[in-house]
ZAMARGU-4260 file (C-alpha; in steps of 0.2 Angstrom, whole numbers, plus 5000, padded with zeros to 4 digits):
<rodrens>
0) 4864/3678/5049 | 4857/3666/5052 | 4840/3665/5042 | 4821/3668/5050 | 4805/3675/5040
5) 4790/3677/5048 | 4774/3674/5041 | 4752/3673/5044 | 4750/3663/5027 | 4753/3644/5027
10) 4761/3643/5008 | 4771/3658/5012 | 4779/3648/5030 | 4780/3633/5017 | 4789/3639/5002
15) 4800/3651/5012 | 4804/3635/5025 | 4813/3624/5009 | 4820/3639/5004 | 4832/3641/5017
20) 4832/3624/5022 | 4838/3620/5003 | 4853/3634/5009 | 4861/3622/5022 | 4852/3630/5036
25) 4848/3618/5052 | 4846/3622/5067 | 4830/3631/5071 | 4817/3638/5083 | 4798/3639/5078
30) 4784/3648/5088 | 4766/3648/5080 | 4755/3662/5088 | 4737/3659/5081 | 4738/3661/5062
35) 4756/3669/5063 | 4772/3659/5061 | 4792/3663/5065 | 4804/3652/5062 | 4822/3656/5065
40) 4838/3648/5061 | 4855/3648/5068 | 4871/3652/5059 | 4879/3637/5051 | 4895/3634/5059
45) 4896/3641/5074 | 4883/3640/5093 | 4876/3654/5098 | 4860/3662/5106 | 4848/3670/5095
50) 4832/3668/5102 | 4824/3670/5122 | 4807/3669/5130 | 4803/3674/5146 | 4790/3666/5157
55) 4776/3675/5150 | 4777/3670/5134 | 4786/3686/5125 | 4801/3684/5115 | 4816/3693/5107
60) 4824/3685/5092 | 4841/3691/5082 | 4847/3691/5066 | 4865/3696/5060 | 4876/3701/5074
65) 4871/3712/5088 | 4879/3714/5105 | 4867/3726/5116 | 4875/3734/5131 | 4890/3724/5130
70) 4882/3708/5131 | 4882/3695/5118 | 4868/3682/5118 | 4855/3675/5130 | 4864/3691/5144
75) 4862/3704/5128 | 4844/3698/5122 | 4838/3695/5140 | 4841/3716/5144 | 4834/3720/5127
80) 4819/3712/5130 | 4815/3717/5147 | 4820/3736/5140 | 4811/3737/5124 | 4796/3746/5120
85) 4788/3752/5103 | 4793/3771/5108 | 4813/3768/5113 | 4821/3763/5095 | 4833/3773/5093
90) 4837/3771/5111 | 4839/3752/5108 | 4852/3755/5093 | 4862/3767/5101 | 4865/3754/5116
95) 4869/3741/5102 | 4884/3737/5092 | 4882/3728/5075 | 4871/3726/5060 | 4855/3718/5064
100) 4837/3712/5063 | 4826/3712/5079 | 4811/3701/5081 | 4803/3706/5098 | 4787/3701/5105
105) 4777/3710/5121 | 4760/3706/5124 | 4750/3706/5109 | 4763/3714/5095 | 4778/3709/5089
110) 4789/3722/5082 | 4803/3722/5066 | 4815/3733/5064 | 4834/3734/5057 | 4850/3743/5063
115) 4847/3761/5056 | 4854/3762/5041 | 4850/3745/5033 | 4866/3738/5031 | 4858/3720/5036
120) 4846/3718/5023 | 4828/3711/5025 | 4814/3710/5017 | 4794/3709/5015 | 4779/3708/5007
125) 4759/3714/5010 | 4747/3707/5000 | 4732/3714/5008 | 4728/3703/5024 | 4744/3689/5018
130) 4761/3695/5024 | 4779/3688/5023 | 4795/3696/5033 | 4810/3688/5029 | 4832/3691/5026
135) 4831/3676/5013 | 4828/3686/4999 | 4822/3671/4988 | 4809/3667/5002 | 4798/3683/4996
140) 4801/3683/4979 | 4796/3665/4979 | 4780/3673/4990 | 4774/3684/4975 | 4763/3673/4965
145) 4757/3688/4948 | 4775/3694/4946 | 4777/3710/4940 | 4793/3718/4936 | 4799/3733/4938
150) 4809/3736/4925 | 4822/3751/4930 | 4824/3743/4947 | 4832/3728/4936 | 4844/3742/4928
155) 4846/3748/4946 | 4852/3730/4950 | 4863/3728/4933 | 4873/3741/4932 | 4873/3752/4950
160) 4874/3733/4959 | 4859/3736/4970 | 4841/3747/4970 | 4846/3761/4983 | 4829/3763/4986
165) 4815/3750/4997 | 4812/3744/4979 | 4814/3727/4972 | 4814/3720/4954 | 4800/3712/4958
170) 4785/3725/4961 | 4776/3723/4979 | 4792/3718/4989 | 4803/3731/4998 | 4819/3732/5007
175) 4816/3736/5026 | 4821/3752/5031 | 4830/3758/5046 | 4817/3769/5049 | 4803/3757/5049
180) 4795/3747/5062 | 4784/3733/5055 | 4772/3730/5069 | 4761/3713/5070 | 4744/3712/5079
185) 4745/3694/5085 | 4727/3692/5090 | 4720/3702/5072 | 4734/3693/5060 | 4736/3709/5054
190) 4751/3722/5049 | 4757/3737/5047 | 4771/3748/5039 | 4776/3762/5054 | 4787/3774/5050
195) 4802/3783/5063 | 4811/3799/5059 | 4829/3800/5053 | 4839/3809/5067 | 4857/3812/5066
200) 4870/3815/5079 | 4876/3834/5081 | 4888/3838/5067 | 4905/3841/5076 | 4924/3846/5072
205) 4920/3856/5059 | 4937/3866/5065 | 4946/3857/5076 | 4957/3841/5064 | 4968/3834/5080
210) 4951/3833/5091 | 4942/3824/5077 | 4955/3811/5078 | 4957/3807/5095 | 4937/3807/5098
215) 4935/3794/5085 | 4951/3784/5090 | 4943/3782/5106 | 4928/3777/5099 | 4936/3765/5088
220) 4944/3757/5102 | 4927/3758/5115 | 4919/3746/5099 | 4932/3733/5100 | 4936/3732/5115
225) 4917/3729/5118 | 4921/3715/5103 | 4937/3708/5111 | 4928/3704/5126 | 4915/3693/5118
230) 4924/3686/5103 | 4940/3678/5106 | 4941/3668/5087 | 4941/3682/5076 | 4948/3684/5057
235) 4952/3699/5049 | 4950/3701/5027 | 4966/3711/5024 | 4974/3720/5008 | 4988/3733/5007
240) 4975/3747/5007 | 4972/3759/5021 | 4953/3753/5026 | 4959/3739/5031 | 4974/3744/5039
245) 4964/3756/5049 | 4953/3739/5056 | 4971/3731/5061 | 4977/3745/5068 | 4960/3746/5079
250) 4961/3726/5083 | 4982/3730/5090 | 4977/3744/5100 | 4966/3735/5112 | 4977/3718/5111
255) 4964/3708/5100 | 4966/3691/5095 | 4964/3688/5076 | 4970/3680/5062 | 4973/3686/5046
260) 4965/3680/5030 | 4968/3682/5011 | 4958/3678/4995 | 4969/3673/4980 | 4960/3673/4962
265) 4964/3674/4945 | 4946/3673/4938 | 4945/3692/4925 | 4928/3697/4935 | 4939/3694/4952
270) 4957/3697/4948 | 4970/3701/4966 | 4984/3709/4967 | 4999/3702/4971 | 5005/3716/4981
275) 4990/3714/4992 | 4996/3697/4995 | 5015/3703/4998 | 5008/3716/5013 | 4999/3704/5020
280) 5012/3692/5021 | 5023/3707/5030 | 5009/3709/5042 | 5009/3692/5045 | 5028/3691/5048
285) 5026/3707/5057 | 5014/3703/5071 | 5018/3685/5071 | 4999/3683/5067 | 4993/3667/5057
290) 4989/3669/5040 | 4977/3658/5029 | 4976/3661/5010 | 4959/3657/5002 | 4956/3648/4986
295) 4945/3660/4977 | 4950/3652/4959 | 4933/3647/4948 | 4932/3646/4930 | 4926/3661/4920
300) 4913/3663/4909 | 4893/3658/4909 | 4888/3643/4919 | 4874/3633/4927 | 4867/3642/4943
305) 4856/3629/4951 | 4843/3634/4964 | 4853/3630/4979 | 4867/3641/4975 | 4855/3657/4973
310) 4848/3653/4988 | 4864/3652/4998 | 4869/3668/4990 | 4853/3677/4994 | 4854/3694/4988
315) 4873/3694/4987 | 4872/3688/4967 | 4885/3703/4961 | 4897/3689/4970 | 4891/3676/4959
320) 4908/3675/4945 | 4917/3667/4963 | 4904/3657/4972 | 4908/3640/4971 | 4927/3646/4979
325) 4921/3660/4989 | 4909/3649/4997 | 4918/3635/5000 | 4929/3644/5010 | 4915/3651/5022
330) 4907/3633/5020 | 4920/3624/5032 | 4940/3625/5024 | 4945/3639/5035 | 4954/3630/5046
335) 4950/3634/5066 | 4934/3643/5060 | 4933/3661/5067 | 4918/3666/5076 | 4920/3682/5070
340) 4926/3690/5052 | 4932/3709/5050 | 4935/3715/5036 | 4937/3737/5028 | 4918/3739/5023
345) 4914/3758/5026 | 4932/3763/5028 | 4931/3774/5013 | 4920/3787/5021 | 4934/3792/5030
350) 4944/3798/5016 | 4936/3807/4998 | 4934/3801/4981 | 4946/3805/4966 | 4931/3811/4957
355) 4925/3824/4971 | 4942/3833/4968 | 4938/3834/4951 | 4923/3843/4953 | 4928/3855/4967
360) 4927/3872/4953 | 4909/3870/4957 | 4903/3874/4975 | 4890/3862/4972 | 4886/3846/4963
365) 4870/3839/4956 | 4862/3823/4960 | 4861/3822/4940 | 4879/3826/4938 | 4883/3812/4952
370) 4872/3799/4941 | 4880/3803/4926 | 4899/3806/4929 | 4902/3796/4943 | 4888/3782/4946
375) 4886/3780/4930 | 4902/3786/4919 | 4904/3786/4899 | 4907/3767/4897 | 4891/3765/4905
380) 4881/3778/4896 | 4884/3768/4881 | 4875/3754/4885 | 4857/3761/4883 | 4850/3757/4864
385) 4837/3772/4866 | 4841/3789/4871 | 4824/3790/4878 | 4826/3774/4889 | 4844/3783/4894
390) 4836/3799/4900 | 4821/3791/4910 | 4833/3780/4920 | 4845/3795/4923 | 4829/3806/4928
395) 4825/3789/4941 | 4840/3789/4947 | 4842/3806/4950 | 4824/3807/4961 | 4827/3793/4969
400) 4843/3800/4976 | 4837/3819/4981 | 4822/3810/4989 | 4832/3800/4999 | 4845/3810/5003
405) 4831/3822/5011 | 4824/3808/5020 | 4839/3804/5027 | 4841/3822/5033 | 4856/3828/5022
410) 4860/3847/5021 | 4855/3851/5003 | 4854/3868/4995 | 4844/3869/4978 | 4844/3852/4975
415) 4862/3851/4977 | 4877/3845/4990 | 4892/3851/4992 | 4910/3843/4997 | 4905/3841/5013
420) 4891/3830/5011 | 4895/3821/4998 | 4901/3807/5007 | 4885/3805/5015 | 4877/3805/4999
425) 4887/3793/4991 | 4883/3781/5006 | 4865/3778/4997 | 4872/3769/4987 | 4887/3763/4993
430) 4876/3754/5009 | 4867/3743/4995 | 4882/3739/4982 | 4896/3738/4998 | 4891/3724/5009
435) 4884/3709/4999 | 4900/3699/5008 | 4896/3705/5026 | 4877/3697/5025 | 4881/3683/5019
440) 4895/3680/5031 | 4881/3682/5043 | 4875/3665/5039 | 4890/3658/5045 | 4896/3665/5058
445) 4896/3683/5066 | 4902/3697/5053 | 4904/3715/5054 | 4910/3733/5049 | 4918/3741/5061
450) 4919/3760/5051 | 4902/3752/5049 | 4895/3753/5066 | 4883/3767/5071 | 4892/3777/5083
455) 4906/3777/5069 | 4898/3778/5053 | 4888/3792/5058 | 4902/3802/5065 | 4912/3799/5049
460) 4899/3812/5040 | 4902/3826/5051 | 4920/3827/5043 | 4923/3839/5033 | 4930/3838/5015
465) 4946/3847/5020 | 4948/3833/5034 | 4947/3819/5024 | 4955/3826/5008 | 4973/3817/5007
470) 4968/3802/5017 | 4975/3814/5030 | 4965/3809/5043 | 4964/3792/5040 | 4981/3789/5039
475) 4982/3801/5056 | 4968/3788/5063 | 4979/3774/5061 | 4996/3783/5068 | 4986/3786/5084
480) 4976/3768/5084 | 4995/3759/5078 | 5009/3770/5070 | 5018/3753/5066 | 5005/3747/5054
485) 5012/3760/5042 | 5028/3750/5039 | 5021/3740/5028 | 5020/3748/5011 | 5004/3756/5005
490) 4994/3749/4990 | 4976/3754/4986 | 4965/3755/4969 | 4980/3747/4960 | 4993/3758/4964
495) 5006/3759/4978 | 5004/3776/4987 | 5014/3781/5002 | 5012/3793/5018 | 5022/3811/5019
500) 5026/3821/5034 | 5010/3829/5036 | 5001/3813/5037 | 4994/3816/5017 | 4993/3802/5003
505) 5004/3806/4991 | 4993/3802/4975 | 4996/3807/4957 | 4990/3822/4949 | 4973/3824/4942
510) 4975/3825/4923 | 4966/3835/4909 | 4959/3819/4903 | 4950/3816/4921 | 4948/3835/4924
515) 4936/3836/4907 | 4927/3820/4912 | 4937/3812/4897 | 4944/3796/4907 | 4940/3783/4892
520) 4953/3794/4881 | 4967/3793/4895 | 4981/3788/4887 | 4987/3777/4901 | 4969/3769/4899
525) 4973/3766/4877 | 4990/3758/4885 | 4983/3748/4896 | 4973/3742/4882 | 4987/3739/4871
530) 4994/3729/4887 | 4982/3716/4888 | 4981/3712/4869 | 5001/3710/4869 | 4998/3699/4885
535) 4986/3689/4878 | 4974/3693/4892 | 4964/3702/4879 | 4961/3689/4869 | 4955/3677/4885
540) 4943/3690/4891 | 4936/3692/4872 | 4932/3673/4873 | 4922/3674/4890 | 4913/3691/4881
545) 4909/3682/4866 | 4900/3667/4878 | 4891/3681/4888 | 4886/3691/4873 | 4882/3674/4862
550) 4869/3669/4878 | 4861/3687/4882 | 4858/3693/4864 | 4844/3677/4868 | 4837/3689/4882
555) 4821/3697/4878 | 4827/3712/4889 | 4845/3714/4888 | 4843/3710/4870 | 4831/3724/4868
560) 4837/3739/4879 | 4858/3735/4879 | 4869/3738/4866 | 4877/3723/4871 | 4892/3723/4862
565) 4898/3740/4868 | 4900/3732/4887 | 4919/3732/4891 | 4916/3726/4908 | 4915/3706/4913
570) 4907/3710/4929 | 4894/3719/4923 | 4890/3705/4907 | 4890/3692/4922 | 4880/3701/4930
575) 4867/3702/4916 | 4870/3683/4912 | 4864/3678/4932 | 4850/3690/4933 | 4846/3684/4915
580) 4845/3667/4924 | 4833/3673/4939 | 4823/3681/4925 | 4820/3664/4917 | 4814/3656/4934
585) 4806/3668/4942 | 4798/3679/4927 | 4801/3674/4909 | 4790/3657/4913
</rodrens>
């Protein structure tokens, strides 16, 4: 990222700097103005410009990645801080590429704020005239003194893999929006939550498909060519999957220099595919591009998680079943360390999902039945003990999500979206659960999403449904960015797909079973079943299940509100076991 917080409490500035310094973090700038402290630390591996003050004492400070009119470091935060002031936000963004947290001080304020849609996360905490403003999500939570938690925020957490909302599990500290300023009065020590409106770009191409794809070719290529010329080390995360590919074809059409990188694991909770790996080794062969395989192998099952490790994971903890692999790669074994990692995040809102094609008899779908037939699905359903408890969290998720997706200015009629939103809807949740990986590359070197970026992200919700439907405009993006990244065989969601004439992905027909919302009886789900048992994979996986189960039926929450022995997912048992483990530090004791 690298890491900062910014506090006007001694204890807070304490607690919060052994934090991050017990996360690896070095390198660092502090500025004490009165009561009020900022610390801010570099990433870990590589140099870079974060931080500038000019002569009259006013400063600009960066988090994450952010290059503003073209500029990367002291050029980029020198113009940003001579432009900014308190009423040209979105002015800033829109001159900025990246996902970001800005620190800026002029005269007697110094302003917060985060790229639009929050996809770098922050946090913060107000206890009356005591404040703390951090990205080191352990350095609040470590703030809060009384702990109090909030109990479906956890579930939130557990099963969705994030809170979609500014909520925490811990009550009292929130998740900065993108349309919210904290504003700091240096001379009164005081704060202030200020809040911006949600504006959107004009919804385009709603007719014309061929127009739609050149405009965001072009954009795609006006993003990194911007990126080429201040990053010449640069890694792409590639699979045999089109999100991906639509980043490489990006990173060929403007002659970028990259790499290409691959994690290889057999752990259950973080199984690959070999046909990932085979597609990548074409591409590889194919562009004459370097290609380094990651060791992403660590043991399965319940283990010791000391401090350290949460704190250098941060929020990130859904990654926790690979860390020790995962992180030891970003830590220093990639060889001729990139200064910049690509990778696919956000590429799905360029294409639809599975389910939404199920649903298309209706002309519009409910938040309620989004909640329970696609976020939360049968096997899911099962796990809640009490009906009661089942219907209040469904009814919490379902506000949450219709008063966000009005704050975020979807088109909604009668509570409801229809195909063509959907996408924009399901990036509520999507921007908490999708991007534990980019943030806490950021601590290492510079990371970002390309699909991602503002101008791009945003212009992928005015496509309509029958634009994305088929991958067909994906795959008619990646024809105009590089036809010749199409060679390589197609493999997404386990199963290997290919292109037809018309630029649609051939995929298999929706069955009765998925039709009826009856997926747990498919029958090629009861084989798979059988599969595993004949393979003996079954029998591992019932091992590490028995060690999960065996550990949380010891949890006074899980214990009490899960019918634990109904979960047939290993993520989600891991999951439970290391937020069982936060529990006992930070709120059991």
């Amino acid at each position: 990222m690298g890491k900062f917080y910014l506090t006007n409490t001694h204890k807070f500035d304490k607690s919060a700097s052994r934090v991050i310094a017990s996360s690896g973090f070095e390198k660092n700038k502090k500025i004490s103005i009165n009561k009020i402290v900022l610390n801010v630390f570099k990433k870990k591996l590589i140099n870079h410009e974060n931080f500038f003050i000019d002569r009259n004492k006013n400063f600009v400070a960066v988090n994450g990645t952010l290059i503003y009119k073209e500029e990367l470091g002291k050029a980029g935060l020198r113009n940003l801080l001579k432009e900014f002031n308190d009423k040209n936000i979105s002015e800033i963004r829109e001159n900025s590429i990246g996902h970001y947290v800005i620190i800026i001080k002029k005269n007697e304020q110094i302003s917060v704020f985060c790229d639009k849609y929050g996809l770098y996360k922050v946090y913060y905490f107000i206890d009356e005239d005591r404040f703390i403003i951090s990205n080191s999500y352990f350095s609040i939570v470590e703030a809060i003194e009384n702990r109090e938690l909030d109990l479906f925020a956890l579930f939130e957490e557990v099963i969705n893999e994030g809170c979609i909302g500014r909520e925490n599990v811990f009550n009292g500290m929130y998740r900065l929006f993108g349309n919210e300023v904290l504003e700091i009065n240096c001379s009164k020590n005081t704060i202030k939550v200020s809040r911006l409106e949600y504006e959107r770009y004009p919804k385009l191409f709603r007719k014309n498909f061929d127009n739609a794809v050149r405009d965001y070719a072009h954009k795609v290529k006006y993003v990194l060519s911007v990126l080429s010329k201040n990053f010449k080390n640069n890694a792409i995360l590639l699979t045999a999957g089109l999100d991906t590919r639509t980043v490489l074809a990006g990173l060929n059409s403007v002659n970028m220099q990259y790499k290409m990188m691959y994690g290889i694991s057999k752990n259950p909770n973080q199984i690959t595919d070999k046909e990932d790996l085979e597609a990548v080794k074409l591409f590889s062969d194919k562009y004459s591009k370097e290609l380094y395989l990651m060791d992403w192998n660590d043991p399965c099952g319940p283990r010791e998680i000391p401090d350290e490790l949460f704190y250098k994971l941060d929020k990130g903890i859904g990654l926790i079943s690979f860390t020790k692999s995962f992180l030891a790669e970003l830590e220093g074994k990639i060889p001729n360390y990139p200064d910049l990692f690509f990778d696919g995040l956000f590429g799905e809102t360029l294409k639809t999902r599975r389910w939404l094609e199920v649903q298309l008899f209706k002309k519009r779908i409910s938040f309620k039945n989004l909640v329970k037939r696609y976020s939360l699905s049968y096997d899911l359903l099962r796990l809640f003990k009490d009906k009661t408890v089942k219907k209040e969290y469904i009814d919490f998720r379902v506000r949450k999500l219709n008063t966000l997706a009005r704050e975020f200015k979807i088109n909604l009629k009668n509570n409801k979206f229809d195909s063509d939103t959907f996408n924009e809807v399901r990036q509520i949740i999507a921007r908490v659960t999708d991007n534990h990986a980019l943030n806490i590359q950021n601590d290492f070197a510079f990371s970002l999403s390309v699909i991602g970026d503002l101008s791009l992200y945003e212009q992928s919700f005015n496509l309509p449904f029958k634009f994305r439907k088929d991958c067909k405009f994906q795959a008619k993006l990646i024809k105009t960015l590089d036809r010749s990244t199409l060679d390589v065989p197609i493999f997404t969601h386990q199963s290997p797909r290919r292109i037809d004439k018309k630029y649609n992905l051939v995929k298999r027909r929706i069955t009765l079973w998925e039709f009826f919302g009856l997926n747990f009886l498919m029958p090629s789900r009861r084989l798979l079943t059988i599969f595993k048992k004949l393979s003996g994979r079954k029998r591992m996986e019932e091992k590490y299940y028995a060690q999960y189960i065996n550990i949380l039926k010891k949890d006074p929450i899980f214990s009490r509100y899960f019918n634990l022995n109904k979960i047939e997912n290993l993520q989600l048992l891991d999951r439970m076991y290391t937020y069982s483990v936060m529990l006992r530090k930070y709120y059991y004791s």
